[in-house]
MARZA-655340 format. One line per field, with one value per residue (C-alpha): residue number from 1; residue in three letters; x, y negated, z negated. Coordinates in Angstrom, 1 decimal, decimal comma. Last residue first. Layout:
BEGIN
pos	[NUM; ...]
code	[ALA; ...]
xx	[X; ...]
yy	[Y; ...]
zz	[Z; ...]
end
This chain:
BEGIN
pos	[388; 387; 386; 385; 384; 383; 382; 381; 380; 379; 378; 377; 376; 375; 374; 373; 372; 371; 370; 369; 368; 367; 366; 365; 364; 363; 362; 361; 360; 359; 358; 357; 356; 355; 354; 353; 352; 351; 350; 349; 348; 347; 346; 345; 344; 343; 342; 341; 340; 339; 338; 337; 336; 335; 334; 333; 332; 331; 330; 329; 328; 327; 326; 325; 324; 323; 322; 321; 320; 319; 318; 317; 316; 315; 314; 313; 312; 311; 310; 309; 308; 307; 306; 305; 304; 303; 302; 301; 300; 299; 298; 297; 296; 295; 294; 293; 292; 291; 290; 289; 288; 287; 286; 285; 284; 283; 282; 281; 280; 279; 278; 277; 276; 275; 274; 273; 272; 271; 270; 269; 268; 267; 266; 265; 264; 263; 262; 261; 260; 259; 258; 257; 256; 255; 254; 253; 252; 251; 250; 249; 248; 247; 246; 245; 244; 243; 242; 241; 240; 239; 238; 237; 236; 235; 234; 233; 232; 231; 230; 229; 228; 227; 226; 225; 224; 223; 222; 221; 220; 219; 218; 217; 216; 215; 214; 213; 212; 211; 210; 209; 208; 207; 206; 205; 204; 203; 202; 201; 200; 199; 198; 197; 196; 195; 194; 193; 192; 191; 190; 189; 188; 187; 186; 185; 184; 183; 182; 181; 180; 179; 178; 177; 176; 175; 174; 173; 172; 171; 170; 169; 168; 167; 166; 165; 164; 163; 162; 161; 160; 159; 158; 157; 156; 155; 154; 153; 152; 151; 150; 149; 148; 147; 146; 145; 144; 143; 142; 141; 140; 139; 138; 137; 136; 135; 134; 133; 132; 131; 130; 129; 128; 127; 126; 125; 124; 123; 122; 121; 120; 119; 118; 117; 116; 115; 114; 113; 112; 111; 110; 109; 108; 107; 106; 105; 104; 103; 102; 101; 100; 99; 98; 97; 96; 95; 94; 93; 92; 91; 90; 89; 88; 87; 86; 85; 84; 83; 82; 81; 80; 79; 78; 77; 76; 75; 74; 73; 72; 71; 70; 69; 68; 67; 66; 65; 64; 63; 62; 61; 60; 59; 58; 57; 56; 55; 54; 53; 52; 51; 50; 49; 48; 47; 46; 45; 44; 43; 42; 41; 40; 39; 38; 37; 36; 35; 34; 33; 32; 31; 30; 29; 28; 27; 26; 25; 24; 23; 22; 21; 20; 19; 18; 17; 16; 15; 14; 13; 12; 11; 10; 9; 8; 7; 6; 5; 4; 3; 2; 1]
code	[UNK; UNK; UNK; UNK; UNK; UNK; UNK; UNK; UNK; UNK; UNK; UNK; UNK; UNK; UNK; UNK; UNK; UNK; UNK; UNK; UNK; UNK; UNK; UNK; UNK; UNK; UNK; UNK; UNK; UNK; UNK; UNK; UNK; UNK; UNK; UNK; UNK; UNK; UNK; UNK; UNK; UNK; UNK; UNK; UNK; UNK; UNK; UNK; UNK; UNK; UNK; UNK; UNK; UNK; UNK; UNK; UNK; UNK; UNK; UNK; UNK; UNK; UNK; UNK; UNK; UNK; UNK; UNK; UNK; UNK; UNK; UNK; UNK; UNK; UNK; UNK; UNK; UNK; UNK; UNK; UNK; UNK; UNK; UNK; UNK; UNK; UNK; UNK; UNK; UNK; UNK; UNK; UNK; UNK; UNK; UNK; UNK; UNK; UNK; UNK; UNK; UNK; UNK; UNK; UNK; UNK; UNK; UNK; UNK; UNK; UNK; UNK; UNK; UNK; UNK; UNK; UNK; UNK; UNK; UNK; UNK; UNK; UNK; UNK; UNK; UNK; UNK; UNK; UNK; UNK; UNK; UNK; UNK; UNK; UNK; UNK; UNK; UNK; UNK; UNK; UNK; UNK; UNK; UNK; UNK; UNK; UNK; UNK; UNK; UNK; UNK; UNK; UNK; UNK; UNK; UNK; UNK; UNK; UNK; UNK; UNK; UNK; UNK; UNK; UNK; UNK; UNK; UNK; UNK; UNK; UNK; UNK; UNK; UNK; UNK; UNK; UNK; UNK; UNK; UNK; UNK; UNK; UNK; UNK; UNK; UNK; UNK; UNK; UNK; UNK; UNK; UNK; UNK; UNK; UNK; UNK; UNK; UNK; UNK; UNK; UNK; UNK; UNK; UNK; UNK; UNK; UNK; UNK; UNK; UNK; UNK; UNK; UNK; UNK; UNK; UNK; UNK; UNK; UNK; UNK; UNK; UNK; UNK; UNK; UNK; UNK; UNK; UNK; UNK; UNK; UNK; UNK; UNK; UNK; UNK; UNK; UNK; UNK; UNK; UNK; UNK; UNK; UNK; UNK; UNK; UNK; UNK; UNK; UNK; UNK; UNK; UNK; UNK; UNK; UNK; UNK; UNK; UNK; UNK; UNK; UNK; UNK; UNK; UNK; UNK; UNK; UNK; UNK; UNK; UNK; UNK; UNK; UNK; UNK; UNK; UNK; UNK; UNK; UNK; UNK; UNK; UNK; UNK; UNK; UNK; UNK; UNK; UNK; UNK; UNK; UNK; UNK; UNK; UNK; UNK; UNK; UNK; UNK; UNK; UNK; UNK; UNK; UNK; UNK; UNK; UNK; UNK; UNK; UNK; UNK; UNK; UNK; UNK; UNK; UNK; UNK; UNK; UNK; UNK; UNK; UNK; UNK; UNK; UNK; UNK; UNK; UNK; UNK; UNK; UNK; UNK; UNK; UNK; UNK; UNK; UNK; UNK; UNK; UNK; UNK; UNK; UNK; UNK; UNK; UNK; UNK; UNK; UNK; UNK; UNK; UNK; UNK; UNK; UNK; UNK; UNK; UNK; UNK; UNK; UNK; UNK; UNK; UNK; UNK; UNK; UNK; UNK; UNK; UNK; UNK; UNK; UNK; UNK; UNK; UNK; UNK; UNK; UNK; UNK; UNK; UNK; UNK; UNK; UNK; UNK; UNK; UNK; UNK]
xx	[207,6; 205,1; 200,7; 198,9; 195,2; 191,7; 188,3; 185,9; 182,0; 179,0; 181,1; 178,1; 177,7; 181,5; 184,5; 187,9; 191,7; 194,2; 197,9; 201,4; 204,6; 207,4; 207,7; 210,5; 209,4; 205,4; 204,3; 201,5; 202,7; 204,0; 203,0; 205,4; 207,3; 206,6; 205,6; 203,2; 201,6; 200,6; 199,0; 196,8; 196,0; 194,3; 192,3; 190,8; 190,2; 188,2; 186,2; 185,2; 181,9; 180,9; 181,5; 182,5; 183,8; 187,5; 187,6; 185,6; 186,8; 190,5; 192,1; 195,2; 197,3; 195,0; 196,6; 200,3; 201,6; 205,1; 204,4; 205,1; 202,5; 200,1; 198,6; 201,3; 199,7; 200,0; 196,1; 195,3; 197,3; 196,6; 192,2; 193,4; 194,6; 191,1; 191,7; 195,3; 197,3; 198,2; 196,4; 194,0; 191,0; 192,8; 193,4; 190,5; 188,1; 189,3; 189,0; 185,4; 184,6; 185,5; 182,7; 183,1; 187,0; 187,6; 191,3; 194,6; 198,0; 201,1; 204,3; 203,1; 205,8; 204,7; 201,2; 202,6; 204,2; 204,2; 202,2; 199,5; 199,4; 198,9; 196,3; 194,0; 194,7; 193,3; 190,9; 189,8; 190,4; 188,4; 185,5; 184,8; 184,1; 184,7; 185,1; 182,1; 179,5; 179,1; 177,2; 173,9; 171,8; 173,3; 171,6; 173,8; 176,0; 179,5; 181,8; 185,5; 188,1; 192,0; 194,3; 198,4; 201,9; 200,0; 203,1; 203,5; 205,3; 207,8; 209,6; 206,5; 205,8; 208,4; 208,6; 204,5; 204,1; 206,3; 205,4; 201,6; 199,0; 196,5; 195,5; 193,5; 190,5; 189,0; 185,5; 183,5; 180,3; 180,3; 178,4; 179,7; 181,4; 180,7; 182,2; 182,0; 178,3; 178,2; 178,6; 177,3; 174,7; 173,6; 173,6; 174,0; 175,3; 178,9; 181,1; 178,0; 179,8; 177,1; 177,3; 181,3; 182,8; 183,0; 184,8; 187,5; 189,0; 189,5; 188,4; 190,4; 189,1; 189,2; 186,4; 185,5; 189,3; 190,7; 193,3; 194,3; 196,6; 193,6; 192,4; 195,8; 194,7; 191,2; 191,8; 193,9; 190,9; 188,0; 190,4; 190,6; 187,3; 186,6; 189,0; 187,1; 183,6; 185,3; 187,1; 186,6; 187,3; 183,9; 181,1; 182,8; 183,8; 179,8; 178,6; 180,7; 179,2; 175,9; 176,9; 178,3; 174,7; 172,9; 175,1; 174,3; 170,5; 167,9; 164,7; 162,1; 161,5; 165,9; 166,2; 164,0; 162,7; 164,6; 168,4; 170,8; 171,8; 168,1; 169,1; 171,7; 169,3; 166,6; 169,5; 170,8; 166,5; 166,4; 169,9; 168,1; 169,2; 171,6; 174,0; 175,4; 177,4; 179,4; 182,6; 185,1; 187,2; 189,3; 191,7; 193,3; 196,2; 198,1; 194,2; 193,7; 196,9; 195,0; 197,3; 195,3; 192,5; 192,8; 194,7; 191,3; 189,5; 191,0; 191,2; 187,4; 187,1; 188,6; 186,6; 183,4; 184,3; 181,5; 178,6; 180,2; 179,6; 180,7; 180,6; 182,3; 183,8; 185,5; 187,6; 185,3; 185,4; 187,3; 187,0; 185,9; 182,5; 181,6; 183,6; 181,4; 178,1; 178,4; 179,8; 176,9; 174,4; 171,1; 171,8; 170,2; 172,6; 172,1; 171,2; 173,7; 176,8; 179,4; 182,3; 183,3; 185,9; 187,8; 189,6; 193,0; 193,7; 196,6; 193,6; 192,7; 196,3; 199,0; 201,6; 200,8; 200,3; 198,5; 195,7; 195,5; 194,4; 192,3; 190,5; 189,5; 188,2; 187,0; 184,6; 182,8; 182,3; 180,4; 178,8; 176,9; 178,4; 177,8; 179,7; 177,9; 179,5; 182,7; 185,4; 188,1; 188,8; 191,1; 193,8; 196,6; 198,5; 201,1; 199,8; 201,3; 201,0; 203,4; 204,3; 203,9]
yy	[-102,2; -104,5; -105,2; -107,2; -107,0; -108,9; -108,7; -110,1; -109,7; -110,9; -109,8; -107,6; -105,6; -105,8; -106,0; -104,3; -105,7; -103,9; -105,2; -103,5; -105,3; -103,2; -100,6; -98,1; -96,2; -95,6; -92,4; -90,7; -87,2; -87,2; -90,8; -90,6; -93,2; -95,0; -98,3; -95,2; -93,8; -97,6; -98,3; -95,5; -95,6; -98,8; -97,8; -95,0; -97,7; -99,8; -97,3; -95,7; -97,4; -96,8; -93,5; -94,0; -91,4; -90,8; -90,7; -93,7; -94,9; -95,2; -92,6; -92,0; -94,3; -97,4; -100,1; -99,8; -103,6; -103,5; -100,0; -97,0; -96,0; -96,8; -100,4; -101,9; -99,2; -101,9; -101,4; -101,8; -104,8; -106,3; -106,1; -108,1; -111,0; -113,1; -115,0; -114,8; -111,6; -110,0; -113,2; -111,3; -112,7; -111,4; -108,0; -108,0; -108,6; -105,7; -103,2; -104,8; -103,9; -100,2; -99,9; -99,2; -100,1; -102,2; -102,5; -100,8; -102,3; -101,6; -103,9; -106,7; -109,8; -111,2; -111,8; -114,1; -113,4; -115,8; -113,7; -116,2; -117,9; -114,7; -113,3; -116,9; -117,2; -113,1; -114,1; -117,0; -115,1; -111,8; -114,0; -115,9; -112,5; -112,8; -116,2; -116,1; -114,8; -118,0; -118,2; -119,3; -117,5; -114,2; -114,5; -113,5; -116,8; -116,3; -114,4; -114,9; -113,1; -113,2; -111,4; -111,2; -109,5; -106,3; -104,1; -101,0; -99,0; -96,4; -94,1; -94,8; -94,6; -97,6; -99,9; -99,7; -100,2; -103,4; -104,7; -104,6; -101,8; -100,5; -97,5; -96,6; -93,9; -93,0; -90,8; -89,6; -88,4; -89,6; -91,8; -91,7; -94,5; -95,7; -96,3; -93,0; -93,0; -95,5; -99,5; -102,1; -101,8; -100,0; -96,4; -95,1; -92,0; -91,7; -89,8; -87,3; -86,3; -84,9; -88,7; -88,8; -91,9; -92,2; -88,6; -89,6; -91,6; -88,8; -87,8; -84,9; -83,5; -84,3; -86,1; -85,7; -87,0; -86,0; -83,7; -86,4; -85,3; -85,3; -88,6; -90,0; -89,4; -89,6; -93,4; -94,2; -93,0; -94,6; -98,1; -97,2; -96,7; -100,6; -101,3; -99,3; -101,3; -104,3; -107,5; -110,3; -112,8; -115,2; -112,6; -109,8; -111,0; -112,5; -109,2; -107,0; -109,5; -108,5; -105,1; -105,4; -106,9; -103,9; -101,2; -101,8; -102,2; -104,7; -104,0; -107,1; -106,9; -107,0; -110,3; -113,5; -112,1; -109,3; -110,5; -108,3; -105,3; -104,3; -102,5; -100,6; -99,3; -98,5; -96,9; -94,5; -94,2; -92,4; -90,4; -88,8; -89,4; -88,1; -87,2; -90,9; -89,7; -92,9; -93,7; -96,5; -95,9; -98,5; -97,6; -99,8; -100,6; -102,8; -105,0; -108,3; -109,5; -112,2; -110,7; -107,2; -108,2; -110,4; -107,3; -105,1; -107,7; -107,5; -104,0; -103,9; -105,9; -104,0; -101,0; -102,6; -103,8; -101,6; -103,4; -105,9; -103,7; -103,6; -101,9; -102,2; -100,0; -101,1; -98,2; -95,3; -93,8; -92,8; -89,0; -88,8; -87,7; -89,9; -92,9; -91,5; -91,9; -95,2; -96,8; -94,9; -97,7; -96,2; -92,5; -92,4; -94,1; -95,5; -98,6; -98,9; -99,7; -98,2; -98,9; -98,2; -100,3; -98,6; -99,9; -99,6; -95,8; -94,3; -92,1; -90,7; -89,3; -90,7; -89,3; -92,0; -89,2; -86,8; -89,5; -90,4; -87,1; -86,5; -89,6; -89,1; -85,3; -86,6; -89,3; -86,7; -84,4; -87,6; -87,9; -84,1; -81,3; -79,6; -83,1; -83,4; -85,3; -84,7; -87,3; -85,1; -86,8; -89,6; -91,0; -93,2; -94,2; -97,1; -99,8; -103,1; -106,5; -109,1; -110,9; -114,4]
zz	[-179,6; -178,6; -178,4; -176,7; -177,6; -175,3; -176,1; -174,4; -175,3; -173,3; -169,6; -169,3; -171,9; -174,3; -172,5; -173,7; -172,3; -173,8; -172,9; -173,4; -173,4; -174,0; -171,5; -170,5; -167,7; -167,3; -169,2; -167,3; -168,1; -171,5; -173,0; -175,8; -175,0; -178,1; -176,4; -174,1; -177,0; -178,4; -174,9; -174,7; -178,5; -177,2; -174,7; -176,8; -180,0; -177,2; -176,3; -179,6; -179,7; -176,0; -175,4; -171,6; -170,2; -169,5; -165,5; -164,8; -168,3; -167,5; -166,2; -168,5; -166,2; -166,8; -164,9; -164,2; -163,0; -160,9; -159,6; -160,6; -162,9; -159,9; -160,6; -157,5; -155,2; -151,9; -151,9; -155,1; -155,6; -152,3; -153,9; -156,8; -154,6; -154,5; -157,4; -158,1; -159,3; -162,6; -164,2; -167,0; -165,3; -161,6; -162,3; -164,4; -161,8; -159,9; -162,9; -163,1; -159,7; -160,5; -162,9; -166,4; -165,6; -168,9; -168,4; -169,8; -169,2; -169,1; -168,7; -169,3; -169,3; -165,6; -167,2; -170,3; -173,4; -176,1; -178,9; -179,6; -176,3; -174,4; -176,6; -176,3; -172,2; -172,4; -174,6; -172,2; -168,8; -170,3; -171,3; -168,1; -166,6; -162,4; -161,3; -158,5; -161,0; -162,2; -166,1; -166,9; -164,7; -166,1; -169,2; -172,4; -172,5; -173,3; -175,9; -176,6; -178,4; -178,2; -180,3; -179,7; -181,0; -182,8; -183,5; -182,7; -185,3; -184,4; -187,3; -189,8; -193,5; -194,8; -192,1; -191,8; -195,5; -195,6; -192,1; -193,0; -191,9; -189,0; -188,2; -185,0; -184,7; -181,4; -181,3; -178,3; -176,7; -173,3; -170,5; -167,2; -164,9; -162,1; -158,2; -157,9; -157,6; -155,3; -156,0; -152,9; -153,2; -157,3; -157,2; -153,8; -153,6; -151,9; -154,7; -154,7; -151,2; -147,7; -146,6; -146,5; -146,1; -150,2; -150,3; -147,6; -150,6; -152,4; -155,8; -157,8; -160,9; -164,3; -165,3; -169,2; -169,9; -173,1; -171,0; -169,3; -166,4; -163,8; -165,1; -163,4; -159,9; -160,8; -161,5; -158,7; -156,6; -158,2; -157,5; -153,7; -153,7; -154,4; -151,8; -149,3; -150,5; -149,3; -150,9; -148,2; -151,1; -151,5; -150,2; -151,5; -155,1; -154,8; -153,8; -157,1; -159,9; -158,6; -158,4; -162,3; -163,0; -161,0; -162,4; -166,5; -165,3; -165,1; -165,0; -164,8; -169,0; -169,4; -168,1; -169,7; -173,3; -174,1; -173,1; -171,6; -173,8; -173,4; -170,2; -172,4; -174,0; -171,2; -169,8; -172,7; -172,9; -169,2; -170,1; -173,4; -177,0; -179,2; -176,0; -176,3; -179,6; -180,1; -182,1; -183,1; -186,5; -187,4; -190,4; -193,0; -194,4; -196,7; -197,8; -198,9; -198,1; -194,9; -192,2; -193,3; -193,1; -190,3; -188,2; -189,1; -188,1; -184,7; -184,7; -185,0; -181,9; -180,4; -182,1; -180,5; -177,3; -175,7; -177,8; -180,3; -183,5; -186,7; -189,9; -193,2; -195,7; -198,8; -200,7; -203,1; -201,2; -197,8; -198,1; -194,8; -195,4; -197,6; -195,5; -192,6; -193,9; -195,7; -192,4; -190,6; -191,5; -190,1; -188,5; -185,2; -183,4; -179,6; -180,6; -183,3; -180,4; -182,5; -184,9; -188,2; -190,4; -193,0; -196,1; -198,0; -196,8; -198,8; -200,8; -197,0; -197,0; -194,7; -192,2; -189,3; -186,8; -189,0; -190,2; -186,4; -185,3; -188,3; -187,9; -184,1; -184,9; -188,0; -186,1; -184,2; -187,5; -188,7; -185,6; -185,6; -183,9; -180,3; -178,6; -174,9; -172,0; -174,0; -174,3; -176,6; -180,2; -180,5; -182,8; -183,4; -186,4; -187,3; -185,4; -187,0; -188,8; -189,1; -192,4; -192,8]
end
């Protein structure tokens, strides 16, 4: 069967408030990848739009956006899987086209969080968790990843210092991303420092810098065969390994001890398919809403053992120049957060730097690359490897 690659990749600025309306939003991702594969709307075999719809105002956006993108009159669809949204689109996206139904099609993740006020983004994303036994006695986004924060601490020794540690290494590279909301420079003397925002309780044992913000943002990835991509473009990507899993919705019925459940068994699922394994990756980027979930990934994905992720933060071994370079555009505590286009973000990361054309934060000669995108609270893994 014929292999299936990235040929275009695309994303708008992460804004903490976009001044236009969403279908404007997703052009700015679309354009940007319509130039860099070379292609016309009419060469377009389908699109797939993604969001988290509780935060929309505009029922069924798919129609709205393939109107306004000049995408009619070719198939649309919509999907959502919370934050792993346009992952997850690329996955269907790769079935698609795997399947012959379709030589190319483009992903398009966005989310305008601005639409609606910071109290209801929360009361949203509260309801993420289930509505009859969690989300009525107020839980939060930060309270479940604090929760899953405590046990690391309680079994592994990690410390609040480590966490920072992560926050740091982020603004480090967020500073180079000129898509990045958060741009500025965050030491770690900021989070011992009572007079610093960085050291606001949010959520014991996570601060203010240990989270990330909300954003307005779009991300658009194209997708196509091995004939078409061979003949339109100089460097494809191509996807190597999906894995997908999902897991119960309450937090009583999981254990928060082995981190997220999800990103181990897509991870197991990507790294089976493609027949690469942890020591292969060369890049990665991770899910870092909070930086306790960077650390979990480190070990879920198998870049260190249970317990060990806190060594590689602290020996620098997720710096670009280190053995394992996690998110060296910032990740999403220096990105934002707009939750639909996410995923597609991460992975135009990845695709710029196979090409070597990563400018600033490129890491030195990589082939492997890995996305790794969670959806609410460890519901939704999604996991992408990708090669040159």
């Amino acid at each position: 069967m014929s292999k299936v690659a990235i040929i275009g990749v695309g994303q708008s600025k992460f804004v903490r408030q976009y001044p236009g309306s969403i279908r404007e939003l997703a052009f700015d991702g679309f354009k940007d990848a319509m130039q860099d594969a070379g292609l016309t709307a009419a060469d377009i075999g389908a699109s797939i739009i993604c969001s988290a719809p509780e935060y929309d105002k505009q029922r069924s956006p798919a129609g709205v956006f393939a109107e306004y993108l000049g995408l009619n009159p070719q198939p649309t669809f919509y999907l959502e899987s919370l934050c792993s949204s346009s992952s997850m689109g690329v996955r269907l996206a790769y079935s698609l086209v795997k399947s012959g139904l379709h030589d190319s099609i483009a992903v398009i993740g966005f989310q305008k969080m601005s639409e609606i006020s910071s109290s209801e983004s929360q009361e949203r994303m509260g309801r993420g968790a289930d509505i009859q036994w969690e989300s009525p006695f107020g839980t939060m986004m930060p309270a479940y990843y604090a929760m899953y924060a405590r046990a690391h601490m309680d079994r592994y020794g990690t410390t609040p210092d480590d966490l920072a540690l992560i926050r740091v290494k982020a603004a480090t590279y967020g500073q180079l991303n000129d898509m990045a909301v958060y741009r500025k420079p965050v030491t770690f003397e900021m989070f011992t420092d009572p007079e610093s925002r960085m050291a606001g309780h949010v959520a014991s044992p996570l601060r203010v810098g240990d989270c990330c913000a909300n954003a307005d943002g779009s991300s658009c990835i194209i997708v196509a065969g091995e004939e078409k991509a061979k003949a339109v473009c100089e460097k494809p990507v191509w996807i190597l390994g999906l894995g997908a899993a999902s897991t119960t919705v309450n937090l009583a019925g999981r254990d928060l001890f082995t981190g997220l459940t999800v990103a181990r068994q897509a991870s197991e699922q990507a790294y089976n398919m493609s027949g690469v394994t942890p020591k292969d990756v060369n890049v990665a980027e991770v899910h870092d809403c909070f930086t306790i979930a960077e650390m979990m990934a480190y070990e879920n994905l198998g870049f260190a053992k249970p317990g060990e992720g806190k060594d590689l933060i602290r020996s620098k071994e997720t710096y670009k120049e280190g053995s394992i370079p996690v998110n060296v555009d910032g990740g999403l505590l220096s990105k934002g957060h707009p939750i639909g286009a996410t995923g597609g973000s991460q992975i135009r990361t990845v695709v710029l730097q196979l090409r070597g054309d990563a400018g600033d934060i490129q890491v030195k000669d990589p082939e492997i690359g890995l996305v790794h995108n969670i959806g609410g609270v460890g519901l939704y893994g999604n996991v992408t490897i990708l090669g040159r």
